[in-house]
C-alpha positions in Angstrom: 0.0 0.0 0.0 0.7 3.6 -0.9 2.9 4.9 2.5 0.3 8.3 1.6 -3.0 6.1 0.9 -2.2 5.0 4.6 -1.3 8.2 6.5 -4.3 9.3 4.9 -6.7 6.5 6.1 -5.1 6.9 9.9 -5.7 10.9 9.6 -9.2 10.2 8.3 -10.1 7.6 10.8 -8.8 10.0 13.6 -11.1 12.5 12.4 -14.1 10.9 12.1 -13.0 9.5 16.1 -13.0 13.2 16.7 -16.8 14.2 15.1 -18.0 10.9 16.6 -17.3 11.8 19.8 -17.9 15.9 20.0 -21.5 15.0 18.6 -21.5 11.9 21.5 -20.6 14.2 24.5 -22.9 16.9 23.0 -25.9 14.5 23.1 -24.3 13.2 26.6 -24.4 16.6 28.0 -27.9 17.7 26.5 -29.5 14.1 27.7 -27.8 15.3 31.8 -29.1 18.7 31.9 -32.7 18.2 30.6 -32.9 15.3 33.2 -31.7 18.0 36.0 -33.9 20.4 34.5 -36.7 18.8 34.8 -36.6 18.7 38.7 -36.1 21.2 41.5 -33.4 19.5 42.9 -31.4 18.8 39.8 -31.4 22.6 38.4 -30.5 23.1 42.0 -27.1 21.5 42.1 -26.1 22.4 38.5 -26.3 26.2 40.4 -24.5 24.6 43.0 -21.6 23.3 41.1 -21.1 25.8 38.6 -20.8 28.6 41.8 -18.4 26.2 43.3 -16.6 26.2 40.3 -15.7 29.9 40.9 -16.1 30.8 44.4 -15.1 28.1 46.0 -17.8 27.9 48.3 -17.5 26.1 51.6 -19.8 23.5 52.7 -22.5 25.5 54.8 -22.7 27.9 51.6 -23.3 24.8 49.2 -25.9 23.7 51.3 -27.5 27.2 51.6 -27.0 27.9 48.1 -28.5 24.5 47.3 -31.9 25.6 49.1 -32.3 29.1 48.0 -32.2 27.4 44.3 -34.7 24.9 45.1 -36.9 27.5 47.2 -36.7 30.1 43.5 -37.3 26.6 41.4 -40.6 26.0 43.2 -41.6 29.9 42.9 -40.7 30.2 39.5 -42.6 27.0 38.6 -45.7 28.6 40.6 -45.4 31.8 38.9 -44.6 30.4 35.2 -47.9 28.0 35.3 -51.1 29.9 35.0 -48.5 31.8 32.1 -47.9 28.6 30.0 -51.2 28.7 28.3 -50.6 32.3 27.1 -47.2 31.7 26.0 -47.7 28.8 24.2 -50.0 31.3 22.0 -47.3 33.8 21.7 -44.7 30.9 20.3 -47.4 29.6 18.3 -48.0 32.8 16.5 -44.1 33.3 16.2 -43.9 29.9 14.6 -46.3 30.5 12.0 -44.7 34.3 11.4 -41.4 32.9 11.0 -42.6 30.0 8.6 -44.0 32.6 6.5 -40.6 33.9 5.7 -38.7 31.2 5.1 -38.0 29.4 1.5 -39.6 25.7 1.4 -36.3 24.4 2.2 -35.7 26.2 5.6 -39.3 25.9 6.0 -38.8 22.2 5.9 -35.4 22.2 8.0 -37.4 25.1 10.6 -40.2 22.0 11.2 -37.8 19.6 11.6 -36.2 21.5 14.1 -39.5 22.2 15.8 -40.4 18.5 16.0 -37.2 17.1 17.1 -37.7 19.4 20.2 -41.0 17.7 20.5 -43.2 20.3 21.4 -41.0 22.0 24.1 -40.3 26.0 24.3 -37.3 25.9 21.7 -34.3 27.3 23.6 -33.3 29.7 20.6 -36.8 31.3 21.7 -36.3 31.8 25.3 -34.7 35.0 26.3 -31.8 36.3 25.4 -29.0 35.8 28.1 -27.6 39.2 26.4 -30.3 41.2 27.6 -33.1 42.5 26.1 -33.1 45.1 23.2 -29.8 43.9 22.2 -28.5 41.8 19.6 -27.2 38.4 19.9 -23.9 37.0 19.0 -24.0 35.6 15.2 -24.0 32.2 14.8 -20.2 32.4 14.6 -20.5 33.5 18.0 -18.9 37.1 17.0 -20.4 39.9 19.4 -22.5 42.5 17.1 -20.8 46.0 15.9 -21.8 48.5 17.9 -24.6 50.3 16.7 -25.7 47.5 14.6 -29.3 46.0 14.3 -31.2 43.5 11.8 -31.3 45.0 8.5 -34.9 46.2 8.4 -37.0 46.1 5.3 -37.7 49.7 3.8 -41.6 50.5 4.9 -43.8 52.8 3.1 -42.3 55.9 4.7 -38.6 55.0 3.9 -36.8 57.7 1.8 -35.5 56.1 -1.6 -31.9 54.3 -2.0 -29.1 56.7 -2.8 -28.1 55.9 -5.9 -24.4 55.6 -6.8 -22.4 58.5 -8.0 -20.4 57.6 -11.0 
């Protein structure tokens, strides 16, 4: 065999050890955290450990930290479900609004994505971490220019293009 034919099968063998596993700890990691999401005590010591991480916290603080998660897990619950109804209207509406934008081939790819979260509140419409009002990273994850904002499509008021000067 080809001394190149082989470093090439090695190098492509490594990289496809490479994808497999990035796309196995992703669903590894997404499979964990939707299991602690889904109870009080598991959102609770994701809090927990990712304080830890930074502060160091002692043990009295863990614990302390631990129940004041819990306690706002339970509240937040209370508060969010009398609002579920309404806002599975609002993401209802915003699903159809976005559809009719979209080509037939991101319309296609946009319900896939919708039913492969099977019904849930899609994270890419839950609020910003950014802050409301401003824009998101792009999906390179490069921070926006300043100043900068979705190209909005000229309305009925807009003054006319200025044309080029030759």
């Amino acid at each position: 065999m080809n001394p190149w034919r082989a470093r090439l099968a090695v190098l492509a063998v490594f990289v496809a050890g490479v994808f497999c596993g990035a796309a196995a700890t992703h669903v590894w990691r997404v499979r964990i955290e939707r299991r602690a999401m889904s109870s009080p005590g598991g959102l609770a010591r994701i809090v927990v450990h990712r304080l830890d991480r930074e502060l160091h916290l002692s043990e009295a603080q863990r614990r302390q930290v631990y129940a004041a998660a819990v306690k706002a897990r339970e509240e937040s619950a209370r508060v969010m479900k009398p609002l579920m109804p309404q806002m599975s209207e609002i993401f209802e509406r915003l699903r159809a609004e976005v559809r009719s934008v979209l080509t037939p081939e991101q319309r296609a790819r946009f319900d896939r994505m919708v039913k492969e979260r099977g019904g849930r509140m899609p994270r890419m419409w839950m609020p910003p971490p950014h802050g409301a009002g401003e824009m998101p990273p792009d999906h390179h994850g490069h921070p926006p220019q300043p100043g900068a904002g979705p190209p909005l499509p000229p309305g009925p008021d807009s003054p006319p293009p200025p044309t080029p000067r030759t």
